[in-house]
N, C-alpha and C positions, 0 to 999 in steps of 0.2 A: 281684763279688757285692755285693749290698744288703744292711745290715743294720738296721734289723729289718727282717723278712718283712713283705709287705704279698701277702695271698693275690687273686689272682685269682680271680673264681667265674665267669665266664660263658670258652667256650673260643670266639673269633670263628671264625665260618660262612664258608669260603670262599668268594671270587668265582665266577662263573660261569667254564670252562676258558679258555683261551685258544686263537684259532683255531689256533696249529701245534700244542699239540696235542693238539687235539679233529681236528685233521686226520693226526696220525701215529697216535691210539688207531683210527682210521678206516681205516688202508691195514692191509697183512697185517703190518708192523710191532706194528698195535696185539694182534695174536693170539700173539705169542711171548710165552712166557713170562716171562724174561728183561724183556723190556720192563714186562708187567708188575707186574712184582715190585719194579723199578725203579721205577715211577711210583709206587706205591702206599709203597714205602719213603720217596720224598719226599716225599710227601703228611704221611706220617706224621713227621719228623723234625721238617718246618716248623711243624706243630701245634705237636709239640710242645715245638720249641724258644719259639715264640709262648705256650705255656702256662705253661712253667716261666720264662719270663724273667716271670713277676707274682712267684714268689717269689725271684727273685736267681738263679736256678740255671741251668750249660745242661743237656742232654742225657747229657754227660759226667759230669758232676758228679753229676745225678739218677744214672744208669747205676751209680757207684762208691756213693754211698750205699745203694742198691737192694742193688746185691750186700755188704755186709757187714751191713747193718741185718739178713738175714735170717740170719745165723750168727754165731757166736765166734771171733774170731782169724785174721780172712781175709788170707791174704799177698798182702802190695804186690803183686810179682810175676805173681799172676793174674790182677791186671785187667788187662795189657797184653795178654795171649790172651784175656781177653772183651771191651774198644775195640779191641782190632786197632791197640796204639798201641806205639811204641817203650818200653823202660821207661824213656827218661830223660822221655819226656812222661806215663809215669805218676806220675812222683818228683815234677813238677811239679806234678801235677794233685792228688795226694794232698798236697804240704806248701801250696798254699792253702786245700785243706779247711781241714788242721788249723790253718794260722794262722787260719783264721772260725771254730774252736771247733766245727766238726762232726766230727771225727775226730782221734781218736789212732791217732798211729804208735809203734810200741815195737820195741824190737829182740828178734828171735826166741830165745827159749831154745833150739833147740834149730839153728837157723843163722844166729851172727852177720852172716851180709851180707844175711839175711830183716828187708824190716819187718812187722810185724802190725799189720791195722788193729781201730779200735773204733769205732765209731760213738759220740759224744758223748748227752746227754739234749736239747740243743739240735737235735743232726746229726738224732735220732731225730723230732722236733717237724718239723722242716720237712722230712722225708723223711715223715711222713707228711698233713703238707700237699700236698707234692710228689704225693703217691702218687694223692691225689683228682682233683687234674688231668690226671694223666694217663689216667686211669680216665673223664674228660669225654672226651677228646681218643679212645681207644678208642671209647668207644660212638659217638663222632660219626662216623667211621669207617664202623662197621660196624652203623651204625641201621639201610638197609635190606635187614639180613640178619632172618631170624627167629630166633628161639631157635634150634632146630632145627640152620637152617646155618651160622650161630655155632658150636656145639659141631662139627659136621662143620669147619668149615674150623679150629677150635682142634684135633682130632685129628688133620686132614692136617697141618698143620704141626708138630706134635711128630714125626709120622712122618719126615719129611723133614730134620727141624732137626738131627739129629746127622749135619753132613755131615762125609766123610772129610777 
């Protein structure tokens, strides 16, 4: 992490595909779902790890402030079932926050081996720098959707997104 924040405002326009694969989206590979859910997950990661590294931050980092900046007293613990990360790489990932002064860890009132996180006024400041970028990096995505199929494909996916 960089400190101070130096915001990025332009999100770079990818290359043209490359030929394997523009030649795998091409065979019946490129019709499975699966596939592409996949590509378009990569698409999206490399944004926006390309986006948030103008303010110091990756993916992860943005990820954990996203999820506490919107609540009170979010336990350490959850973020490893929303990274899909062990919890000793969340323990890590949250005590860098807080040593860059974007978060505090406290220990839980009501379960000592709980830490509670807080989002700092700093943490909050480049979480929502953070937030604008990512918000470039969406629309560029899905510029050529219309309004219309925007809101269609943001309801299939809520539909879908509580998977068992």
């Amino acid at each position: 992490m960089n400190f101070p924040y130096q915001q990025r405002t332009t999100i770079p326009t990818p290359q043209p595909g490359n030929p394997s694969r523009m030649a795998a989206q091409d065979s019946p590979l490129g019709e499975e779902l699966f596939f592409m859910v996949e590509q378009i997950h990569h698409e999206f990661h490399t944004r926006m790890h390309t986006a948030l590294t103008g303010v110091g931050l990756d993916v992860r980092q943005y990820t954990t402030l996203a999820f506490i900046a919107t609540g009170t007293g979010r336990a350490q613990n959850d973020l490893a079932t929303i990274l899909h990360l062990d919890p000793s790489q969340v323990v890590k990932l949250t005590k860098a926050l807080e040593a860059a002064g974007l978060l505090t860890r406290d220990t839980s009132s009501q379960d000592r081996r709980s830490k509670m996180l807080q989002i700092t006024d700093e943490g909050q400041e480049l979480y929502t720098q953070a937030t604008a970028l990512v918000r470039q990096v969406q629309e560029s995505l899905t510029a050529a959707l219309s309004r219309r199929d925007r809101k269609a494909l943001d309801s299939l996916l809520h539909r879908i997104r509580p998977l068992p």
